[in-house]
Phi, psi and omega in degrees: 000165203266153179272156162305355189295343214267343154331292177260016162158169169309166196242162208263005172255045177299346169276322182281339163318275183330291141002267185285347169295317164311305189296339189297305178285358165060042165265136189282127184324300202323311177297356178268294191306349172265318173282335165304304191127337203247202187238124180353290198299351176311298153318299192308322184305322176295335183265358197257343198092327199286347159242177142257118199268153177323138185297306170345266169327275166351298194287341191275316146306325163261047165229332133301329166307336219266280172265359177077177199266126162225153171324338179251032179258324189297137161335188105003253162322317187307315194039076135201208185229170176251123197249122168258163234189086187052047160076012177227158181241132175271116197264112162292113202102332180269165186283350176247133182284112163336128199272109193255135183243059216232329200285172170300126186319289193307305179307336188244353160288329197294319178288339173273322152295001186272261213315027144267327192268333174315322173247031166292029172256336193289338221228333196214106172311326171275023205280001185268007193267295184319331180250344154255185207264022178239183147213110201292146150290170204302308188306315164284226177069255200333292173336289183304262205269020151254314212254307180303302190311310174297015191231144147331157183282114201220164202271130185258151149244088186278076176271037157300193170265190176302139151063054176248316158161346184005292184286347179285271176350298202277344179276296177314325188254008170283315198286293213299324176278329183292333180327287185309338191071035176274282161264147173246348184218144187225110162262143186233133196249024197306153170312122182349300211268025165253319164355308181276333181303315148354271190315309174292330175282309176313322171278311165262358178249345168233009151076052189231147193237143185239175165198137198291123183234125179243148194322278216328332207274002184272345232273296207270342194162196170300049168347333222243357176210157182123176208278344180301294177300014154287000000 
């Protein structure tokens, strides 16, 4: 039961107060800190001494110690509801997640390192040279990233000559624009018996994977639309 001290004010051991009532009620700080108003850490500062929550607050806690947790103690902003579950409550709908420090080291450096490389163009004007399998000559270079990149997405004619690099240019400014977050879908018209060759350099060497699509599959419909077709 809450002390009578919470009358004229917080009490002064208001972090172990606190404490057992989140345990009692079987709230996670996020889920406490969402029905308060405040931010986890907040909380934390509170079970820890290092803050004092506000008497306001304070008194709002010992009216769930009182009466327990109901959905219509959550804000708003949560848009969700409270289930209760082996003596704990799960908060359902909501956008903030729970801070879990259980995954694998290796799986959250790799994702934390993806979501870093996303902007490596912000850092290297040229970042699609660093992640793919080439090393282009001047004339591509040139190509890309003096003449394509700076203009609107606008329709190109790359007319080198055989083995000039065609397919290097066009892999270099797909991976770079995909960087930027420009394009999301790419079609390639290539000559029949060039078709696998495409397909392959385009694969090992800037890691972009397509699918073949041949006239017969336009016979029954759209190849070109559904979720498949990017």
């Amino acid at each position: 039961m809450p002390s009578s001290s919470t009358t004229y004010g917080v009490p002064s051991d208001y972090p172990d107060q606190l404490r057992r009532v989140r345990g009692r009620l079987g709230l996670p700080q996020t889920h406490l800190a969402q029905i308060l108003g405040v931010t986890p850490a907040t909380v934390a500062k509170w079970e820890s001494g290092k803050a004092q929550p506000p008497l306001r607050v304070w008194r709002q806690i010992m009216r769930m110690d009182e009466t327990g947790v109901a959905a219509t103690d959550l804000p708003e902003t949560a848009a969700g509801t409270i289930r209760e579950s082996d003596s704990s409550y799960t908060l359902l709908g909501s956008d903030t997640p729970d801070i879990d420090f259980s995954a694998d080291a290796e799986v959250v450096r790799a994702v934390a390192e993806g979501h870093r490389l996303t902007y490596g163009y912000l850092f290297n004007p040229s970042f699609a040279t660093e992640i793919s399998r080439i090393d282009p000559v001047p004339h591509q270079y040139i190509a890309v990233y003096d003449h394509m990149l700076p203009q609107s997405r606008l329709r190109f004619l790359l007319a080198d000559d055989a083995g000039a690099g065609k397919t290097i240019m066009t892999g270099l400014y797909i991976r770079e624009m995909l960087s930027r977050r420009l394009i999301s879908r790419v079609l390639i018209v290539p000559p029949a018996g060039l078709a696998s060759n495409w397909e392959r350099e385009l694969g090992k060497l800037f890691n972009l994977g397509f699918r073949r699509v041949a006239g017969s599959e336009a016979r029954d419909g759209n190849p070109f639309v559904g979720a498949d077709s990017g």
